[in-house]
C-alpha positions in Angstrom: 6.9 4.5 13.9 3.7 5.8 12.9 4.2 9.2 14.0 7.0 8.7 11.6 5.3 7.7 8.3 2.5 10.2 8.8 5.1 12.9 9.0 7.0 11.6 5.9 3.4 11.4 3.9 2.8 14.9 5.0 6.2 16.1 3.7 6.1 14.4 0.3 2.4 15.4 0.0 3.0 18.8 0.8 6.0 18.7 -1.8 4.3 17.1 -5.0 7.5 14.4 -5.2 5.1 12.1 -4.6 3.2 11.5 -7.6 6.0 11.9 -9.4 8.0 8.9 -8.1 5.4 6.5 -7.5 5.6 4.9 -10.9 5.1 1.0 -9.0 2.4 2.0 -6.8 0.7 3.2 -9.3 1.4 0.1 -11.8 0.2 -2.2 -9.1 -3.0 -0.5 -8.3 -3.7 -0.6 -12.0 -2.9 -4.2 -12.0 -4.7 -4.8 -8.6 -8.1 -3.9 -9.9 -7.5 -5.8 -13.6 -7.2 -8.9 -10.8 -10.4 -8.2 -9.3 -12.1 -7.5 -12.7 -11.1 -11.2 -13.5 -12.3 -12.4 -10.0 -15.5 -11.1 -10.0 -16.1 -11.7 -14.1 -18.5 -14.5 -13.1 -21.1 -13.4 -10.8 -24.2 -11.7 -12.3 -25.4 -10.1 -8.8 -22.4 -8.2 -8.4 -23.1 -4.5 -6.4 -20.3 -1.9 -5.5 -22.0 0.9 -4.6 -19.7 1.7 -1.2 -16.1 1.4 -0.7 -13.8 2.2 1.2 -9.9 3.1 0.3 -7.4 2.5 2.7 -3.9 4.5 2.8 -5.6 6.1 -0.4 -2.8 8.7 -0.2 -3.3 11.1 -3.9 -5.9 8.7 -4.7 -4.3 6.2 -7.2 -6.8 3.6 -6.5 -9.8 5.6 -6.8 -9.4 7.0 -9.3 -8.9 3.5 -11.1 -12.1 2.2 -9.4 -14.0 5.3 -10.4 -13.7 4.1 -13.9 -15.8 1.2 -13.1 -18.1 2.1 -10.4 -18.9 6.0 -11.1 -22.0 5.9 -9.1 -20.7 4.3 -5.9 -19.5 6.2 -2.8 -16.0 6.5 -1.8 -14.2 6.3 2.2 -11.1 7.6 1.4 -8.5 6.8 4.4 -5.3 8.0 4.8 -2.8 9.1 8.1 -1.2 11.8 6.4 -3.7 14.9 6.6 -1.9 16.4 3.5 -2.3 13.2 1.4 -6.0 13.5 1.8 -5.9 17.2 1.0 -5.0 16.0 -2.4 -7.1 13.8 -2.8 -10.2 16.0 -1.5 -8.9 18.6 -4.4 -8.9 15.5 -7.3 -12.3 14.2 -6.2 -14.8 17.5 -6.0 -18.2 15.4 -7.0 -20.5 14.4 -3.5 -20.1 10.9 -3.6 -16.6 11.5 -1.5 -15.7 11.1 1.8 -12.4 11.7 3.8 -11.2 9.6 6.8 -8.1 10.9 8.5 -5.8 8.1 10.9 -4.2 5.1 11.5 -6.6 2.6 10.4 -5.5 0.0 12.9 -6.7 2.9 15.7 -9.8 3.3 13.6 -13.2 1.8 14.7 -14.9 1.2 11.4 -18.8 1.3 12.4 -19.7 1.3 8.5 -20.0 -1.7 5.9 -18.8 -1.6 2.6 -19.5 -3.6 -0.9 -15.3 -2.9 -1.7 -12.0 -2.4 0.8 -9.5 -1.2 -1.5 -5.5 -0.5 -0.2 -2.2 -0.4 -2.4 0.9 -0.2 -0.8 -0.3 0.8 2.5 -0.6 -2.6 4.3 3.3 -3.4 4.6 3.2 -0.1 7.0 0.5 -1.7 9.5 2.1 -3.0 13.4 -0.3 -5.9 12.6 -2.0 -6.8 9.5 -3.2 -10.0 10.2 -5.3 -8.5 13.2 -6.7 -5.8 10.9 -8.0 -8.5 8.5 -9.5 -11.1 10.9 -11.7 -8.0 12.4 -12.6 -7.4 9.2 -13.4 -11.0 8.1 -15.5 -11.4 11.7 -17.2 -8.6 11.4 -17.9 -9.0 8.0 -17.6 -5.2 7.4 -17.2 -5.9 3.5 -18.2 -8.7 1.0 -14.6 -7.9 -1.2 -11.6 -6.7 0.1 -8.2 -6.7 -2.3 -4.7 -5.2 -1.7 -1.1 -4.9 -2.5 1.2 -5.3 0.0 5.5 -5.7 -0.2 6.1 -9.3 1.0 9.5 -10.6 2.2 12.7 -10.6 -0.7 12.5 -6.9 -1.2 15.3 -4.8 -1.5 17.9 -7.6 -1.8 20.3 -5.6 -3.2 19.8 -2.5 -0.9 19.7 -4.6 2.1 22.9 -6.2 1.9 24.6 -2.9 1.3 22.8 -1.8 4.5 23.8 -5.1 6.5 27.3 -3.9 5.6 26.7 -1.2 7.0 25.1 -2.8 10.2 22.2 -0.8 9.8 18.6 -2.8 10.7 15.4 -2.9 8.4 12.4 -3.4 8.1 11.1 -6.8 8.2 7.9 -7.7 5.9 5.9 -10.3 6.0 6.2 -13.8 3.3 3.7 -14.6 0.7 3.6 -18.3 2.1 2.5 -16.7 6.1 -0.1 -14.5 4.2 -1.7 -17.8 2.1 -1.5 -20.0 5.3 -3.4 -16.9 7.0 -6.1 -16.8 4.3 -6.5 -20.4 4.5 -7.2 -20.6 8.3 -9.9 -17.8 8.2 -13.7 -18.1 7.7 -13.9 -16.6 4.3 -15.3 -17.7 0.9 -12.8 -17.8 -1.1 -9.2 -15.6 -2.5 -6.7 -15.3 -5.4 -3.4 -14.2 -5.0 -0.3 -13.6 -6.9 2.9 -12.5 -6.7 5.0 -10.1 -9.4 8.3 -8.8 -9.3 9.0 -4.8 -10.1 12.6 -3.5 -10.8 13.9 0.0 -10.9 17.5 0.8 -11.9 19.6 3.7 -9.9 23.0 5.3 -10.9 24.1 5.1 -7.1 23.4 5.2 -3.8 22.7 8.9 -3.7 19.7 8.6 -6.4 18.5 5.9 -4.6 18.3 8.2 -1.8 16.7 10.6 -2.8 14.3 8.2 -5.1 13.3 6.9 -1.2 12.3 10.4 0.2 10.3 11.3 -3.1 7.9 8.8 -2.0 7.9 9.3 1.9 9.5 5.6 2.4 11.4 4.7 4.7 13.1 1.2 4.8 15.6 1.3 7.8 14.7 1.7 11.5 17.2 3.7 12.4 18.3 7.2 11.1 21.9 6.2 11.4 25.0 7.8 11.1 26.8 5.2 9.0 23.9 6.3 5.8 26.4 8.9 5.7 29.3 6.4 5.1 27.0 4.9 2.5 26.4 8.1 0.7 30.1 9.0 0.6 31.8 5.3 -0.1 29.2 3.5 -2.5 28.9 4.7 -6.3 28.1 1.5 -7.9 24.8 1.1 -9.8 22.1 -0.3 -7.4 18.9 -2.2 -8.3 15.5 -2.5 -6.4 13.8 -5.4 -6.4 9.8 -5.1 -5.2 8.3 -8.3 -4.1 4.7 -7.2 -4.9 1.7 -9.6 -3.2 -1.8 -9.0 -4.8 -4.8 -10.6 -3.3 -8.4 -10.1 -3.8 -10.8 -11.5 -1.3 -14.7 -12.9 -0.9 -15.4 -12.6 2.6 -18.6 -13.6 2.4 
């Protein structure tokens, strides 16, 4: 499946749909680091001068960061190659860095003030794992991300359980507190919020889905063609956004 999501990045990337569809991952990231603002208003000794960005894609998180922390040096991760190509052509100063592949097949051997990802976790095999190495290893003091947490796509979903066609299962808010709560960290916030977005039919909805390289279903299955020919009502998409900002340590 991963082969599969790198080449979808890659073709959206090399496209420029991207950017242009991803009005939600861009609204959460913008929301993400207002979160983290508020989480870290208290503390006088606060130092970000290293972070690192994870599935940081065009860059929508950096360059929200950068606003805040100018002097600090970026990681930029991402497993699409053209993704990063973007991003290497927004961000020109020195204080940059680019790190190509699956993050889960990465051996991070660097420690960071800031882990930043939107959007990017709900892709991982195992996210739990990926945290608890970073918690044990203590590889940053902060780490905050969005992720899409179970309810998503009610709407969508039943049309494709119609259809008998499988998707993709997320994880719950309430699996990702009890997680938190079991680990050896300082402290976290989370919240949840609720994005909509509106489509004509199943055909817009379509092709809103390959503007932004997702794919929901696990199957490329004939009966999306049944779909596409047989459904014209209106469709809405729910997105069951969880934000969470961390203290490890």
């Amino acid at each position: 499946m991963q082969k599969e999501i790198e080449r979808n990045f890659d073709k959206v990337a090399k496209n420029g749909s991207y950017d242009d569809s991803a009005s939600i991952q861009k609204d959460s990231v913008k929301l993400l680091v207002e979160i983290f603002e508020g989480f870290v208003e208290s503390l006088n000794d606060l130092k970000i001068e290293k972070i690192l960005d994870i599935g940081a894609g065009t860059g929508f998180a950096t360059e929200h960061l950068l606003q805040k922390y100018s002097n600090a040096f970026y990681h930029l991760n991402d497993i699409s190659k053209e993704m990063l190509k973007i991003s290497s052509s927004q961000f020109k100063q020195n204080n940059f860095s680019l790190i190509h592949g699956d993050i889960e097949k990465i051996h991070l051997k660097d420690s960071y003030d800031l882990i930043i990802s939107n959007f990017a976790f709900q892709w991982l095999e195992n996210l739990e794992r990926l945290l608890k190495d970073i918690f044990v290893k203590k590889i940053t003091k902060y780490i905050i991300f969005t992720t899409l947490v179970d309810n998503n796509f009610q709407e969508i979903n039943k049309l494709f359980q119609k259809y008998e066609i499988e998707t993709l299962n997320y994880l719950s808010s309430n699996q990702l507190e009890n997680f938190m709560k079991s680990q050896d960290i300082k402290r976290f916030f989370s919240q949840k919020k609720t994005y909509n977005l509106e489509f004509e039919g199943f055909s817009e909805y379509a092709k809103y889905i390959k503007n932004i390289g997702a794919n929901f279903i696990k199957n490329n299955s004939q009966n999306l063609k049944h779909i596409l020919r047989n459904e014209k009502s209106p469709i809405l998409l729910n997105y069951e956004v969880y934000f969470c900002c961390i203290q490890v340590f």
